[in-house]
C-alpha positions in Angstrom: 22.9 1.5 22.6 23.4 5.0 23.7 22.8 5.8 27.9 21.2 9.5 28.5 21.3 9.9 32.3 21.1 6.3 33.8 18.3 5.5 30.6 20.0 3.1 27.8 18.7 4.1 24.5 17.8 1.2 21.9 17.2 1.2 18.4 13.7 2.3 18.0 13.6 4.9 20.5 12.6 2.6 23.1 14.9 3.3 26.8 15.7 0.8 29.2 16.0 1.9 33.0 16.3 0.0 35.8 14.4 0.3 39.0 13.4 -1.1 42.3 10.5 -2.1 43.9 10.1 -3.7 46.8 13.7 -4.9 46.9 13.8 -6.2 43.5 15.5 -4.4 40.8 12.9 -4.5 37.4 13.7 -3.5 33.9 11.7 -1.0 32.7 11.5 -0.3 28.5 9.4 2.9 27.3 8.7 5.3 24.9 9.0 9.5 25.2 5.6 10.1 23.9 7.1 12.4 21.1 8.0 9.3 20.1 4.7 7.8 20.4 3.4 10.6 18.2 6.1 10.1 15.3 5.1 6.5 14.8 1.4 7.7 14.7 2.0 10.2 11.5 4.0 7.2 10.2 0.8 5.4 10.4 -1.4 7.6 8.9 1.1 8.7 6.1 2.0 5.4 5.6 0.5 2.8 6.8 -1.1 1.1 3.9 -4.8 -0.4 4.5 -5.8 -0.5 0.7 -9.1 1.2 0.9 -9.7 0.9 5.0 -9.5 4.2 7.1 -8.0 3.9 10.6 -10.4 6.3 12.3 -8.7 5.1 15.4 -5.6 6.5 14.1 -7.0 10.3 13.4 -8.5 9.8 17.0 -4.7 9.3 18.3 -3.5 12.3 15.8 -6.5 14.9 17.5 -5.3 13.4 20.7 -1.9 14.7 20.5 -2.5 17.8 18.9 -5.1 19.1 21.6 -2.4 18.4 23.9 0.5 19.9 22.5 3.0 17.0 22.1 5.6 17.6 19.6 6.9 15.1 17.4 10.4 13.6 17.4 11.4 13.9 13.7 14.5 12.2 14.3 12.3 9.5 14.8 9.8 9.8 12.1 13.0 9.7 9.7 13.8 6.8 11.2 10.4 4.8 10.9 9.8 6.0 7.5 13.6 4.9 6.3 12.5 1.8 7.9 9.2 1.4 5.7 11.1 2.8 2.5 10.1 6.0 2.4 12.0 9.3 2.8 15.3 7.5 1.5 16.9 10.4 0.1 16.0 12.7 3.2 18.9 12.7 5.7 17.0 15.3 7.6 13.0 16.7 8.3 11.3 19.7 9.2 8.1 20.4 10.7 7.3 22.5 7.9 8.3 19.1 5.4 5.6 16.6 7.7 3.5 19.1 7.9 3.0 19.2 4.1 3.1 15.2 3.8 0.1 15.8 6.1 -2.3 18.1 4.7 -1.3 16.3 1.5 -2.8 13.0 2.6 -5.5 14.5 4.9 -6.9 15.4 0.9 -7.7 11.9 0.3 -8.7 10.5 3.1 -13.2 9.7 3.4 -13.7 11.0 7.1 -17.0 9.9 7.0 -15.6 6.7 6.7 -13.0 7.1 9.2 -16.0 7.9 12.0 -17.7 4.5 11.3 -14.6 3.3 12.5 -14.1 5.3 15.8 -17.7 4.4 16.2 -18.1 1.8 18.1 -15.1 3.4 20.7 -17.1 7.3 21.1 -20.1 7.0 24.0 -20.9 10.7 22.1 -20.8 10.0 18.5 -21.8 14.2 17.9 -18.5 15.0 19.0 -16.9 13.7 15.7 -19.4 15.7 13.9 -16.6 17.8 13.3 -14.5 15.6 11.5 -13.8 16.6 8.3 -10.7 17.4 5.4 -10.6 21.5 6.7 -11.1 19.9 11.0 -8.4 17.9 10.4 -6.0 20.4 8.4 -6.4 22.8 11.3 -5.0 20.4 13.4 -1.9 19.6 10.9 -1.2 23.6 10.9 -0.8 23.2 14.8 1.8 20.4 14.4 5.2 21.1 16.3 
């Protein structure tokens, strides 16, 4: 446990702060949403559904590229050393998960990934533009 400004860091990335409401004091545990945004590459670099596309999860990715989160990749390292993968890395760059990116984005079946979003979209045309080139635009705007 680290404590940035009243926060206590965990493990994880989650922070612990205390506040109060109403005269009682609560404990609060969150996540920075660069955070949030690491563990969703993790998931679509390696989360491993056999044959199964996550649309939901290239959803979340378009999500936080239109707008303009960065990553943690102190905390991308982390989850993948967690999952096995990266071992030998001690550090990342952009430029490295960018590549990991457009390297996957090659194999994955959008078409397949929409059936999965689906059911979630009241306008399905607006994943029209889901494809290998959509979604390696959005990689090259990773920060």
């Amino acid at each position: 446990m680290t404590s940035y400004f009243g926060h206590t860091l965990y493990r994880g990335g989650f922070f612990e702060k205390t506040v109060f409401y109403g005269g009682t004091a609560l404990r609060v545990f969150y996540q920075l949403i660069s955070d949030l945004f690491a563990g969703k590459l993790h998931a679509l670099l390696y989360r491993s559904w056999k044959n199964r596309i996550k649309g939901r999860d290239w959803y979340d990715f378009e999500w936080y590229i239109r707008q303009g989160y960065s990553v943690h990749l102190a905390h991308f390292l982390e989850r993948a050393h967690q999952s096995g993968y990266l071992l030998n890395d001690d550090v990342i760059t952009i430029d490295q998960v960018r590549k990991l990116l457009l390297e996957h984005i090659i194999s994955i079946d959008f078409e397949q990934a929409k059936q999965d979003v689906f059911p979630f979209i009241r306008k399905a045309e607006t994943l029209n533009i889901w494809s290998q080139q959509y979604f390696s635009e959005l990689a090259c705007r990773l920060k």
